[in-house]
N, C-alpha and C positions, 0 to 999 in steps of 0.2 A: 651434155653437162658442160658448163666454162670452165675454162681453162683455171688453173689455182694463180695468182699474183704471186706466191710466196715460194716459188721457187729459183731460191737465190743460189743457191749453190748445192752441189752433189747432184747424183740420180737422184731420179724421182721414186720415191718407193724404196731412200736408204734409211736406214735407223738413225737417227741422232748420236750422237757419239758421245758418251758420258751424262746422260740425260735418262735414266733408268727412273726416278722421282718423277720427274715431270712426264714424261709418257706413260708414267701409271694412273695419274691425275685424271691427264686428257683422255685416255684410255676407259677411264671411270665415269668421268663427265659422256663421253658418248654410248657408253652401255645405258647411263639410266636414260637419256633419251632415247634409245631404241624400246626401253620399258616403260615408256610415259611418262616418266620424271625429270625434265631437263635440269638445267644449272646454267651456270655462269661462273665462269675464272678469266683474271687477268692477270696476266702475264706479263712483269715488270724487272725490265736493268736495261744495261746500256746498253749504247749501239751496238750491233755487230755479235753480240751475245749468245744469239743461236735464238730468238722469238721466232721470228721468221721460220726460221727451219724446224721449228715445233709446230709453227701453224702450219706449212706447207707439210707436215705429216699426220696432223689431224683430218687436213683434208685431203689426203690423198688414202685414211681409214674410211670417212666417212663414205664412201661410193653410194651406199644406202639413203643417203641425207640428199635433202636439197639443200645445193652448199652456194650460199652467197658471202665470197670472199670479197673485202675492200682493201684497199691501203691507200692512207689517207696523205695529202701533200700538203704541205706548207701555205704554197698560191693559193687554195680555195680556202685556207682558214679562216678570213674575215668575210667568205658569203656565207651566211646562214643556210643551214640545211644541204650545201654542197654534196660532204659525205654522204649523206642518208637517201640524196640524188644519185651517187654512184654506186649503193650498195643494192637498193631495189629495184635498177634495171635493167636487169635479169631478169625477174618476172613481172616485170608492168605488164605483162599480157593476160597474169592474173587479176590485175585488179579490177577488172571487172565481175570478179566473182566476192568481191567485198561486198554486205550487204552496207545501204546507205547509211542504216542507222551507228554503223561502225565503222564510219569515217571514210567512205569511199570517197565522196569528194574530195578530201583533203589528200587521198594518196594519187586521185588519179590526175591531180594538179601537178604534183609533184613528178608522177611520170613522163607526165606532158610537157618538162621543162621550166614551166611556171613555177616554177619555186614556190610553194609557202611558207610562211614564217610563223605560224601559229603554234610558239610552241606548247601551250595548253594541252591543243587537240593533237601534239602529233606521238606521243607515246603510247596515248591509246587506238589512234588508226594503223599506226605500223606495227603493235602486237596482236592487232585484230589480222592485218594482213597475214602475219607470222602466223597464228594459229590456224587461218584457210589453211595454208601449206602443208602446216604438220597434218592435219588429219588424211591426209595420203602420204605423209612418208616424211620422220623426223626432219628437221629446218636445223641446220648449223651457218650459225652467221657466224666469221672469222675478220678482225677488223687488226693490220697491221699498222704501225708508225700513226696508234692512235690519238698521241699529242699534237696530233696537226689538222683534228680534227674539228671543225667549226662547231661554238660552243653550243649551238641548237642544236646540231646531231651531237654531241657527248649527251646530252641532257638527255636526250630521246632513248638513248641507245641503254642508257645510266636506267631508267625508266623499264624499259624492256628486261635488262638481265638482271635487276632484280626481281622480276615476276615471272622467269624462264621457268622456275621451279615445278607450275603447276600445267605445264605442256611440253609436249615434246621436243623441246627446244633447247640449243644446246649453242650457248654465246661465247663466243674469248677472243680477248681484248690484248692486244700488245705495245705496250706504251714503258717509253722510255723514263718514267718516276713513277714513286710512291702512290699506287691509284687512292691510298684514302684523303689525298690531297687535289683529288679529281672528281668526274660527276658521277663516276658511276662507284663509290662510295659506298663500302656495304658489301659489296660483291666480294666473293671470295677470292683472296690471293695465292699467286704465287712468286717469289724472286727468282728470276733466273742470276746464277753467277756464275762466278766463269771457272772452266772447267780444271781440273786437276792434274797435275805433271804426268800423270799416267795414261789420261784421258786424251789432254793435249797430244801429247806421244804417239799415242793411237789415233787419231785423225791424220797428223803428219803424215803417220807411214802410209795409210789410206790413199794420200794423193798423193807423195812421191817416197814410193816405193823404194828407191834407189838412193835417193841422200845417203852421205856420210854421216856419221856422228855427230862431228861437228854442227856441219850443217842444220839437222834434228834439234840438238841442244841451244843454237841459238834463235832457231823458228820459235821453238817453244818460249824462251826465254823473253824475245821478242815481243810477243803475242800477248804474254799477260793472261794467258786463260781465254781470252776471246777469240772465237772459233773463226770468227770474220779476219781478222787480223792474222792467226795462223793460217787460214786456207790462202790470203792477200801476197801472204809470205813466202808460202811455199809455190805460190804459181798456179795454183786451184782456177779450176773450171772454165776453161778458155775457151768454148767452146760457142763459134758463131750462132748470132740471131736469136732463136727463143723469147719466152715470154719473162717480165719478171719487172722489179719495181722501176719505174722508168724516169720519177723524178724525187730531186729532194731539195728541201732550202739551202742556200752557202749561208747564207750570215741571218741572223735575230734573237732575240735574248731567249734566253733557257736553252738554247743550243749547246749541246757536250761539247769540248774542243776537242780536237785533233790533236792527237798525241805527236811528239816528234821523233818518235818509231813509225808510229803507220805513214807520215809526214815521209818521214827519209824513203820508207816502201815503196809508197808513188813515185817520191823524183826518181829512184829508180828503174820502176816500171815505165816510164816518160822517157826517161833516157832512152831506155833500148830499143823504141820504136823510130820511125825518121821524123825529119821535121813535120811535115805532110799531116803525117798520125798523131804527130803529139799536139799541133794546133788547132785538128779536128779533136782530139778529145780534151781541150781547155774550153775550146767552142761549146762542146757540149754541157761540159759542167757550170759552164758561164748562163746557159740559157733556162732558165729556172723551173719553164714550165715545160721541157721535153719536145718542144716544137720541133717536129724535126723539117720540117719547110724552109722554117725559121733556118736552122743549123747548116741545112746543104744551100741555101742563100750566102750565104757568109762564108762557106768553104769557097764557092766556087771564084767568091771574086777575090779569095784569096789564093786561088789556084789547087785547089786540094780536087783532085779527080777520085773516080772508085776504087781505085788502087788505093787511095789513102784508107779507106771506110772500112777495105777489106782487112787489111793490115790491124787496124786499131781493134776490128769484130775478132783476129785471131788471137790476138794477145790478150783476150778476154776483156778489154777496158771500154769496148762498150755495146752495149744491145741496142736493138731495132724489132719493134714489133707496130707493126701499122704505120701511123703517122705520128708515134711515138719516139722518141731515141734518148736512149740515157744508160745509167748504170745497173749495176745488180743488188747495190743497195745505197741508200744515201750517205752513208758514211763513206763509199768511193768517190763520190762527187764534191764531198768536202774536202775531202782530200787530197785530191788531184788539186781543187780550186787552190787548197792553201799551201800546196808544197811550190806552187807557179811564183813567182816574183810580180812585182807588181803592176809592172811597163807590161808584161803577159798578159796579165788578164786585164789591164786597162783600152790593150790593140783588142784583145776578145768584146769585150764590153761594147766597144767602135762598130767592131764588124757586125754587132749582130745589132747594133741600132741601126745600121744602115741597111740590114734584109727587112728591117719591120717598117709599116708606115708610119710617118710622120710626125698622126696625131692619135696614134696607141699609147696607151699607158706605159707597154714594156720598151718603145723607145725612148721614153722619158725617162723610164727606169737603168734603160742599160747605158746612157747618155749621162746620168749621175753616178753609177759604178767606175765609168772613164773620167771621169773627173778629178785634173789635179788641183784645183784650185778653184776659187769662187765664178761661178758662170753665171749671168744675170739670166741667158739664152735658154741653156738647163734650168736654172729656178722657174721660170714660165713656162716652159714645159710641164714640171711635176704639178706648179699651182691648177693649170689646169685641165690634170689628171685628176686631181681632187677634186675639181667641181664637177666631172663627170663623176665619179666615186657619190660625190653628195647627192647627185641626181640621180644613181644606182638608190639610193639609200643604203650607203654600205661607209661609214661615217668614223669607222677604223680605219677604213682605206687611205680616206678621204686625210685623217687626224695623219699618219704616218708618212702621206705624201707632203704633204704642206709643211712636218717636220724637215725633212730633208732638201726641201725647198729655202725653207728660211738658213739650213747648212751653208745652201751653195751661194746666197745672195748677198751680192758686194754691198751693198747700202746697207747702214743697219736700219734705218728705217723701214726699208722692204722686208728686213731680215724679222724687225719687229712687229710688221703687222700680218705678217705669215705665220709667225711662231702664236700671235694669238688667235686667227681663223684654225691653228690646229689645234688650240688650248681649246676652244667651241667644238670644234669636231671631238672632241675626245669627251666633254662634257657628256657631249650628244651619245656617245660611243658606252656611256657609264663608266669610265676610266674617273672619279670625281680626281684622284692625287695626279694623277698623271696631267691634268688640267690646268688646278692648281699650279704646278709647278712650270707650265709652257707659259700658263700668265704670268707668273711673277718673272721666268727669264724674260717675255717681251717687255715687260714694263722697265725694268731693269738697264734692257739695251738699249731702247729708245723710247723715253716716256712721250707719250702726246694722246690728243685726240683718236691718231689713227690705229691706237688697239686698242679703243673702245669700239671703233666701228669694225675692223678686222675680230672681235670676238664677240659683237653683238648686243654688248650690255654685260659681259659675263660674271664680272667681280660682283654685281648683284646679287646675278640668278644665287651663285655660289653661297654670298652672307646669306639671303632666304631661306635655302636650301638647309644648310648650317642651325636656322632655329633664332637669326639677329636680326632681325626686321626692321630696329631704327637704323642700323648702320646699313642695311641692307636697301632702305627707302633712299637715305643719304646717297648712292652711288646711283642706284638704278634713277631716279628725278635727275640727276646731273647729269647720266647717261643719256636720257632721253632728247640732251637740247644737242647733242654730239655727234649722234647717229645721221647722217643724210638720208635715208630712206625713211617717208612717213609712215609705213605699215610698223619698220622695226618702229620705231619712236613708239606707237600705237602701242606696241604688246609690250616693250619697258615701260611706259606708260599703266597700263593696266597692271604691272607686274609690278611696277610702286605702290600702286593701292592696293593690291593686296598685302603686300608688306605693310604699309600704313594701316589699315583692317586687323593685321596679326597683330600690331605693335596696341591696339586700342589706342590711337592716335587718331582722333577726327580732323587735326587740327595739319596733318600731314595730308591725311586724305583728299581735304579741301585742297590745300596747294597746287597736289597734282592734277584734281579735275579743273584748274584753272588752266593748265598749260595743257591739258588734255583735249580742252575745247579749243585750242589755237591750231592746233594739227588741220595740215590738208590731206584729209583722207576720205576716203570716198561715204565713210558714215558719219561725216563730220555732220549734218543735218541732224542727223538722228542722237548726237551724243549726249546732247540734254537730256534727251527722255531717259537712255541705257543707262547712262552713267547713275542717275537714281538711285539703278539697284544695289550702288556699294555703299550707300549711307544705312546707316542702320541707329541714326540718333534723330529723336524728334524733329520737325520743320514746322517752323514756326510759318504759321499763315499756310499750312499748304491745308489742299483743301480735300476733304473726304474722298475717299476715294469709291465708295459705293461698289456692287456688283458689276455694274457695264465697266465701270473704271478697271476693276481686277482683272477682267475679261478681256480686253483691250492689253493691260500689261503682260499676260499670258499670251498672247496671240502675235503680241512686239518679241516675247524673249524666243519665239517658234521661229522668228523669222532671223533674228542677230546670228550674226557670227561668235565662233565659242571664246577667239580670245576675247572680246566682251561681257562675257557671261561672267555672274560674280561666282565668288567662292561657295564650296555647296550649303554652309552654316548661312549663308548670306541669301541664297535661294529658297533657301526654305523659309526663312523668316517671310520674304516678299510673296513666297506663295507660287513662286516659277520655278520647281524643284523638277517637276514632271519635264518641263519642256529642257531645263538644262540636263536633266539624267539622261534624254534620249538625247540629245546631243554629244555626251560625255561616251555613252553606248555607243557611238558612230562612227566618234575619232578614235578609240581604243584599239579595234583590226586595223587601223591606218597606223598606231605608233607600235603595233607587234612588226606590222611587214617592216616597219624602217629600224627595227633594235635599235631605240631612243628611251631604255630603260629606266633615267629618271622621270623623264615626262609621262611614260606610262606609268611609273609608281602614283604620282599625284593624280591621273585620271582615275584609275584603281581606287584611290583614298577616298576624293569624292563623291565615285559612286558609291561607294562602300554607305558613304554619309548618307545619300540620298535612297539607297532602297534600302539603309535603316530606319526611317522614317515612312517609308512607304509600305513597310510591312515585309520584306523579302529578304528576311535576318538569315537564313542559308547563304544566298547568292553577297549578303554584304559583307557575311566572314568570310568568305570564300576570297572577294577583290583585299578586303583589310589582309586577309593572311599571305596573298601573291605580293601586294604593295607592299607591303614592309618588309618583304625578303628582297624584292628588288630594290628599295631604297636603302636598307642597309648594304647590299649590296656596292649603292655607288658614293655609298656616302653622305647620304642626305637625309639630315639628323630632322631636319621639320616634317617632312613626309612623314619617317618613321613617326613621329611623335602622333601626327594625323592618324596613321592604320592605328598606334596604340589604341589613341581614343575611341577609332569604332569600335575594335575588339572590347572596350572597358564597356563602352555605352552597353553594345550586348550583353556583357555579364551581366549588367545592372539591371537590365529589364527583364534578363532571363533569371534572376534569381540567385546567380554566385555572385555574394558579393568578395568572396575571398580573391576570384580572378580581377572584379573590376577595381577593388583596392591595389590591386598589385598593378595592373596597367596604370595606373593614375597616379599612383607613387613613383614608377620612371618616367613618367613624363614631368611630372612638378619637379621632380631630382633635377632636371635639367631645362626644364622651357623656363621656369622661373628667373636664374641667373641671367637669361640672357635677353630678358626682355618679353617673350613671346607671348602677350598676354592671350590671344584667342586658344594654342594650344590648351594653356594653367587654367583657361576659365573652362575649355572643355571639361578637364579632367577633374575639376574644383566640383560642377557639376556631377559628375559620374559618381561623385565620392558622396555629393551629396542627396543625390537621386537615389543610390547605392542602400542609405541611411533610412531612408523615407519609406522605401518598398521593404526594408525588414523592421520596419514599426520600430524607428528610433527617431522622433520627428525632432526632438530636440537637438540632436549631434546633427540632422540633417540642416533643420534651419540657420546653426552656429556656419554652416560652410557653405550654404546656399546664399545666405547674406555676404558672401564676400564679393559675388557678384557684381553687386551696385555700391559698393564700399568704396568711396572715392581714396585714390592713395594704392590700392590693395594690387598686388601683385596677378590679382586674381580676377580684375574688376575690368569685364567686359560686356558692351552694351549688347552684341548678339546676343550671347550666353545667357543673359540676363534677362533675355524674351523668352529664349528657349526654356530656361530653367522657370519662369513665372508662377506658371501651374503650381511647379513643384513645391516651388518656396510659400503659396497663399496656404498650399496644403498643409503644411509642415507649419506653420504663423499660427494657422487656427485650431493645428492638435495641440498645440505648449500654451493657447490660450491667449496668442498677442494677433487681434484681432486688427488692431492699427499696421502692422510687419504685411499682414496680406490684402489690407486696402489697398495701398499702396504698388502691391504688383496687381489689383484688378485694375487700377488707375493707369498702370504703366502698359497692359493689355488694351485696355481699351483704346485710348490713344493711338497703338498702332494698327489696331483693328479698323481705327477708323481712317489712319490716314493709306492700308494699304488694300482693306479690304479682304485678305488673305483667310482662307474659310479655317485656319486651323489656328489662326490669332482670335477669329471671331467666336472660335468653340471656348476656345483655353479662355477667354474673357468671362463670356454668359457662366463658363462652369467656375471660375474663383468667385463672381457676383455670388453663386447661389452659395460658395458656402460660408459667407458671411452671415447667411442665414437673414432671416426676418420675413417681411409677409410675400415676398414677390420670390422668394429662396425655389420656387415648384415651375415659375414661370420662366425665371433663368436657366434653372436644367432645361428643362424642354426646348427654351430657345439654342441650347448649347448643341442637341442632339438634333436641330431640324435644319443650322445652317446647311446650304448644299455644298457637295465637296469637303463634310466633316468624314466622311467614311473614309476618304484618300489616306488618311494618318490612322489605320486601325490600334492603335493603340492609343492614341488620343481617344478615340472613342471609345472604345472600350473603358476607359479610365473614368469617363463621363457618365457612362451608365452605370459604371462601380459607385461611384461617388453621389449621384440619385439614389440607387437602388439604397445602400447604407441609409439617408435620408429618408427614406419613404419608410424605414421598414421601424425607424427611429419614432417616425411618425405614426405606430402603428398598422400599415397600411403593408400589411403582408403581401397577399397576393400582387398588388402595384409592384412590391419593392424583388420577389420571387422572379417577375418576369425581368425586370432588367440586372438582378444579379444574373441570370441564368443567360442572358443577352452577352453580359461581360463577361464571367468565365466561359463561353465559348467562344468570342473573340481571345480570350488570352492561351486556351486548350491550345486555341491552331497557331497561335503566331510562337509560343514554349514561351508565356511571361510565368514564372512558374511561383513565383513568390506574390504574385496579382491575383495568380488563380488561387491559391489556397486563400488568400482575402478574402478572396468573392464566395469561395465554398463556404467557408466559415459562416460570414454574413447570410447567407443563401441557407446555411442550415438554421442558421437561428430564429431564421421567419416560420419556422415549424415545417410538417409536412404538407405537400401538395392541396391548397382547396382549405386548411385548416384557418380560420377567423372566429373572429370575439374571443368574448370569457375573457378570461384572469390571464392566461398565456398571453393575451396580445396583450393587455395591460402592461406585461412585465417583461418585458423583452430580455433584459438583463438575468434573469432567473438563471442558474446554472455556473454564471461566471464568478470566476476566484479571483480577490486579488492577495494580494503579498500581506504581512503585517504592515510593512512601511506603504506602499501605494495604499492600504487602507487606511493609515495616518494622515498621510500628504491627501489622501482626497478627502478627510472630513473639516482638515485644514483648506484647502481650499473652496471648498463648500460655505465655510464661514466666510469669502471675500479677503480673506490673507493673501498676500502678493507672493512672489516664488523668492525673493531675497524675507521676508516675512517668516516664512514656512524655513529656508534654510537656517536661520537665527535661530529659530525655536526647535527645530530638530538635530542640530548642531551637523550639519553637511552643508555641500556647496550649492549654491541656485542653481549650477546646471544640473546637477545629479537631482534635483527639485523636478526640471522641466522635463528631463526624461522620463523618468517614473511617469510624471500627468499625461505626458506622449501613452505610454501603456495601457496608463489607466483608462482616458480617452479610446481607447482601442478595440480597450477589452469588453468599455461597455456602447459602444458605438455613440458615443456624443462628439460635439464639437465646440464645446463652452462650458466654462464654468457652472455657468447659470442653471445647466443642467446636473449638474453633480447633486445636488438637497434631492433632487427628486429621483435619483438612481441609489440613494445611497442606503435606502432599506432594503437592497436586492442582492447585491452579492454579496459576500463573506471573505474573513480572510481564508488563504490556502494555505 
């Protein structure tokens, strides 16, 4: 069994002292694991507090458990999955008894060093791992000084101990704040506080038996209840070598300070050893990651022989295990650091840059800890620390090096375009304020060119981000002529037009593909053809595009690169939604391994887009719901706005419209203001899609025409392809037969010049329900394009929209088989307000095989309408207009066009013309 981390002080196997509560907890917590039932507690207060010494007695009960103890350090806190590296290898020799289907790959990566960062999959392979174990013998995981824990193991871990409950498994967490303000959130707490005048008392006497009074009185007093601080006080456990926590951070924010009690204890403790001892243990507190190479490198060319080492190991200030050396808890380390003077730990700082090489990070690092003043020498150093950081993929490293770099650099121009390379690295990092605010100090210090290139284009990305796309165009087009490298130019470039796209701006869009096509880069040949795919307004003179054409553009978008690729509203229209999903699929494990949580929110969103369209409404909640937890996350109010819209789009076609009105309502709350048309026009859509599918075609058409509503906050050319269908449908239930010419006009059009199989259905299917004699040959054309199945609900929607027609027509059995076509496209995809359409419909054609006679005459038979829909439809019947009908009924034309929408519904027609000849059929209800 390994050895426990958590013994910091006392024998091993002593009681806690004044801790009667909380060892009944943990006491509790490991009986129901030995009965099957684990749990989870975390265990929170300050340093020095006595955690430790509760976990080092849990696991010194456990003997029964397989006990994987960690304590976590500050140095690994910005690689991902570090902890959860040091906590499972112990048994990586099990993971071969993972079955694959429960993530054995992904842990035995993880054993092997390879780090992964997939944090999706890793909560469930390492509680998969956890349960192998338990089924021979309860698993107690123990995780100390858990705030220094890298956020993808908290997450994981967070993950695990709320699911302990239903296996033998028994989790606790020891962390220095309020865990409901951390990831594992949920999990049952406990505060440790500090111990009581009696308690205190009784630990004192424990370690020095012999104090006076006095003595006792002011330990206690001293100490404050903290057990760490009393034992510091009294001269506790000095005993050489052993195992125990071996490193901790000096300095970064959320850090406790150091009291100047325990402060005065060390310069004490300092004092009474010789020089030798006390510059070997500043040495060591200086060295952050416990190197102990590192440490006796730096003693010896400062003269410090074994004598020193032995001395400092008796006076209990410092431990040694392996290739390890440090303290017995990190509150000793800061403490020694901060009771030292400054010239102290600046020679410390010296000495141990000069035992490291050169071009290590921690030289760099310990080389700006000795730094009294502005070092050009030191600032290139740390910079490029940070470019190896960036090429780690570890882009926090990267943001915090480059900060402290532009600290030490005499120029403020160097100073300025460091502090923006770490405004971008923090971007990168999802820190969005912490970004913000490195750009606005560099722009500040010294405005110019050079932190646009030192941040990449960043004041763009940011306004984009944010939901402002004309101010957002503004910067990123200006940025693009700034930047010396043509790749960056390239993707600010691409990343204008998208803004220009968001903003419904054609007239921006063009601008930049002017200067898009001047770039030397290595697709500049090709940019003509790609760049296409971000227009999305007619072309005058361009010429059809036919089947080989579309085929050809499919086969171009398989081969481009993804910053090229347009937006996924954008892809779909063009009909290259496929080739850019599988590409968006490809880069997503590449932005999980680099935690670049905004960019992966946006790949998230558009898949999200694109296998909503394709049929794969699980997997597209699933990216909408991780996307917009990541983008609010980092602050990036367009993303969110993006996830909303999927999430709405799904409500809508699933049938709630109370969800899809509530996502489309915060998104218009706020894209509106600020410009965002493609957002407004989504969610304009959704609301009016929303309308349509619960048989309200009038409230639907009143918002689906704001569309192509010139002026309209709302009025977007994508949207207004996407939405076509919906709006011809919605045109010809309220009777305005001209409302949905005009979107079969504006289909066709695109049909023709993209060739796109799901422009070409949505075309043939508004043709036919215009009706007239070619109305039977339209469906059918709508249902035989190839590549109409790719969008199962488009099709589905087509054979809805026939079947209703045919069955209109009499023509039962015809109209039975393509309801029964459609409601089972909608069964499997949950269109749930489609499917009761189609049932409905599907029942009225009568039962199976049943034709002629008087039932098929009368299709209508059975149905109710209202008193008022039976007034408005006898009035309309006569040729009275809907302002007509509201004159005479004393209400408004639109509560006119609603009701016809109903009435329309109820008796499956699509025209006036047909009301005279329905209207001996049903009755009022």
């Amino acid at each position: 069994m390994h050895p426990s981390p958590f013994d910091t002080h006392g024998a091993g196997g002593a009681e806690p002292v004044g801790r009667r509560e909380e060892t009944a907890v943990l006491d509790g917590l490991l009986a129901g694991a030995r009965g099957g039932r684990g749990g989870a507690l975390a265990l929170w207060g300050e340093p020095g507090i006595g955690k430790s010494a509760l976990l080092r007695r849990a696991h010194d009960r456990a003997a029964d458990f397989t006990r994987l103890p960690h304590r976590a350090v500050r140095s690994e806190s910005d690689l991902p999955f570090a902890g959860l590296h040091g906590l499972l290898r112990p048994v990586a020799d099990r993971i071969a008894s993972l079955p694959a289907d429960r993530g054995a790959a992904w842990a035995a990566g993880l054993a092997s060093g390879a780090v992964p960062r997939d944090r999706l999959s890793a909560g469930a392979a390492v509680l998969s791992l956890l349960c192998v174990l338990a089924e021979e013998r309860p698993v107690l995981v123990l995780v100390d000084d858990a705030q220094w824990l890298d956020g993808a193991t908290a997450r994981c871990l967070g993950i695990v101990a709320r699911r302990a409950a239903a296996h033998p498994l028994a989790v606790v967490l020891a962390d220095h704040g309020d865990p409901a303000a951390r990831p594992w959130e949920g999990v049952p707490d406990l505060r440790v506080g500090g111990l009581d005048p009696e308690s205190a008392r009784a630990l004192h006497a424990a370690v020095a038996p012999h104090a006076d009074e006095a003595a006792v009185l002011a330990a206690v007093d001293g100490a404050g209840g903290n057990p760490l601080a009393l034992l510091e006080s009294a001269g506790a456990d000095r005993g050489p070598g052993g195992t125990g926590p071996l490193t901790g951070p000096l300095t970064g924010p959320g850090l406790p300070p150091v009291g100047p009690r325990t402060r005065r204890a060390f310069r004490a403790a300092l004092d009474a050893v010789s020089p030798p001892a006390r510059l070997l243990t500043v040495l060591a507190a200086a060295e952050d990651h416990g190197d102990l190479l590192a440490v006796e490198r730096a003693g010896r060319a400062r003269g410090i022989d074994d004598t020193a080492w032995d001395e400092a190991a008796s006076a209990g200030l410092l431990r040694v295990a392996g290739d390890r050396v440090g303290f017995r808890h990190p509150l000793v380390r800061r403490a020694v650091h901060a009771c030292c003077d400054a010239a102290t730990r600046r020679r410390a700082h010296r000495a141990l840059a000069a035992a490291l090489p050169e071009e290590s990070d921690e030289h760099a690092w310990h080389l700006a800890a000795a730094a009294r003043d502005r070092d050009e020498n030191v600032a290139g150093l740390l910079e490029r620390a940070a470019a190896r950081s960036r090429l780690r993929g570890a882009p926090a490293a990267e943001a915090r090096a480059l900060r402290r770099s532009a600290e030490l650099s005499p120029a403020p121009v160097d100073a300025s375009r460091r502090l923006a390379g770490a405004a971008r690295a923090a971007w990168d990092a999802g820190d969005a304020a912490a970004a913000e605010r490195l750009l606005d100090d560099a722009e500040r210090l010294s405005p110019g060119a050079h932190t646009t290139r030192g941040s990449r284009g960043l004041r763009g990305v940011i306004e984009h981000s944010r939901g402002a796309p004309d101010l957002a165009h503004h910067y990123l087009a200006a940025d693009m002529e700034l930047v010396a490298e043509p790749g960056t130019a390239l993707e600010l470039g691409t990343a204008a037009l998208s803004a220009g796209w968001a903003a419904g701006r054609g007239d921006l869009a063009a601008r930049t593909l002017e200067s898009l096509l001047e770039l030397d880069v290595e697709e500049r040949s090709d940019l003509p053809l790609l760049l296409t795919w971000w227009e999305d307004g007619p072309a005058a003179g361009a010429a059809p595009a036919g089947a080989a054409g579309f085929t050809d553009s499919v086969a171009r978008a398989r081969r481009t690169a993804p910053r090229l690729l347009p937006p996924s509203p954008l892809a779909v229209v063009w009909g290259i939604d496929a080739a850019v999903g599988d590409a968006l699929r490809r880069r997503v494990p590449h932005l999980r391994r680099r935690s670049e949580p905004a960019r992966l929110a946006d790949a998230l969103a558009h898949t999200s887009t694109l296998d909503g369209f394709a049929g794969r409404w699980t997997r597209a909640e699933s990216a909408a719901v991780e996307g917009l937890r990541l983008a609010e996350e980092v602050g990036a109010d367009q993303i969110a706005a993006h996830c909303r819209n999927c999430l709405g789009w799904l409500a809508a076609v699933r049938g709630d419209a109370h969800r899809a009105a509530e996502a489309a309502g915060r998104v218009l709350g706020t894209a509106l203001p600020e410009g965002s048309r493609a957002v407004s026009a989504a969610a304009s859509w959704i609301v009016g899609m929303a309308n349509l599918f619960r048989e309200r075609p009038g409230e639907a058409l009143d918002t689906l025409l704001h569309l192509t509503e010139p002026g309209n906050g709302a009025a977007h050319p994508t949207f207004a392809l996407l939405a076509a269908l919906d709006t011809a449908e919605a045109a010809v239930r309220v009777g305005r037969p001209e409302a949905a010419g005009e979107q079969v006009e504006l289909l066709r059009g695109w049909a023709r010049r993209t060739g796109a199989p799901w422009a070409r259905t949505a075309a043939r299917a508004a043709e036919a329900l215009l009706g007239g004699s070619r109305a039977e040959d339209s469906f059918r054309a709508a249902l035989e394009v190839p590549g109409a199945r790719s969008q199962p609900l488009l099709y589905g929607r087509a054979r809805l929209l026939y079947g209703e027609w045919l069955r209109r027509e009499r023509r039962r059995t015809d109209a039975r088989l393509h309801l029964g076509g459609a409601l089972e496209v909608f069964d499997r995809l949950g269109a749930e307000s489609l499917g009761r359409r189609a049932r409905r419909e599907r029942d009225l054609t009568g039962p199976p095989g049943r034709s002629g006679g008087r039932g098929d005459r009368d299709g209508a038979a059975g149905v109710r309408l209202t008193p008022q829909e039976q007034r408005i439809a006898r009035l309309a019947a006569e040729r009275l207009t809907n302002r007509e009908i509201a004159a005479e009924l004393r209400i408004s034309h639109r509560t006119v066009g609603h009701h016809l929408g109903n009435v329309f519904a109820k008796l499956g027609i699509t025209a006036r013309s047909e009301l005279e000849r329905a209207r001996g059929g049903p009755g009022p209800g």
